[in-house]
C-alpha positions as CSV (number, residue, x, y, z in Angstrom):
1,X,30.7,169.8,116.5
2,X,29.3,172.2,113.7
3,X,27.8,170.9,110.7
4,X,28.3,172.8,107.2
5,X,25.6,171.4,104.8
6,X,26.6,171.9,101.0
7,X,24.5,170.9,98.1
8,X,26.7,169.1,95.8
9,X,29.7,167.0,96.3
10,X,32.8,167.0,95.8
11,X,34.0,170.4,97.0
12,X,37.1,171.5,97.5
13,X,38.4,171.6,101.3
14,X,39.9,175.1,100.7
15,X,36.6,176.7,99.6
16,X,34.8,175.2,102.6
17,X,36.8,176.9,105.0
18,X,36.8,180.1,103.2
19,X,33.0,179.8,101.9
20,X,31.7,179.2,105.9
21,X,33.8,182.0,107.4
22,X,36.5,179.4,109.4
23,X,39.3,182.1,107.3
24,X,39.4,185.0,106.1
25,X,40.0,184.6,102.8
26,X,40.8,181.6,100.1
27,X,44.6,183.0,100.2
28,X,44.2,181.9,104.1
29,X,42.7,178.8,103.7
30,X,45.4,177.6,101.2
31,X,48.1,178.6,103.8
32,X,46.6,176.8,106.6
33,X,45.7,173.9,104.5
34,X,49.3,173.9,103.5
35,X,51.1,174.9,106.9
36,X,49.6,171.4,108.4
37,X,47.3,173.0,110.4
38,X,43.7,171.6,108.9
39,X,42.6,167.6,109.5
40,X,40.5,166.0,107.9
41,X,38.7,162.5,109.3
42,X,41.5,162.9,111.5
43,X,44.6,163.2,109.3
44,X,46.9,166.5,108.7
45,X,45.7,167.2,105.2
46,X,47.8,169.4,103.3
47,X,46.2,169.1,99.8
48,X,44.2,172.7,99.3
49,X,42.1,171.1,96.4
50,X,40.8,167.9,98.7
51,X,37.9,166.6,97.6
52,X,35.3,166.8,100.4
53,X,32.3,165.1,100.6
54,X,28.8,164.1,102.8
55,X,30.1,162.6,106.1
56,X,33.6,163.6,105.9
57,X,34.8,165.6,108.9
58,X,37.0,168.7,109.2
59,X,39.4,169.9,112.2
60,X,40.8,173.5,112.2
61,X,41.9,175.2,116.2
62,X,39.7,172.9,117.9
63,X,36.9,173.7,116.0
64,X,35.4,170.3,114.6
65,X,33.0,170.0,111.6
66,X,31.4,167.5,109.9
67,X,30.2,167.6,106.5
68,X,26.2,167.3,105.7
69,X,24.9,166.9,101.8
70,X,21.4,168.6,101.3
């Protein structure tokens, strides 16, 4: 598991994949977010404006991440 540490909270699921490299692009995160393809504390999340905050965690191909606040 790979932890992304962000400094505030809430932020917004889509910017967090983009933001730590997971897609290529914000336009790519919103398309996997809303193809069903992105879980989040284990539940297809298709909302591209999620709130994400310390301790929540984030599954994309197999990848797991879990969200640390600095």
């Amino acid at each position: 598991m790979t932890h992304i540490k962000i400094n505030k909270e809430p932020v917004e699921l889509f910017k967090i994949l983009k933001f730590e490299g997971v897609v290529a692009s914000g336009g790519e995160a919103k398309a996997v977010i809303a193809d069903g393809q992105v879980k989040v504390n284990g539940a297809v999340e298709t909302q591209k404006r999620k709130k994400i905050v310390d301790g929540d965690n984030i599954e994309f191909m197999e990848q797991e991440y879990q969200i640390v606040l600095e």
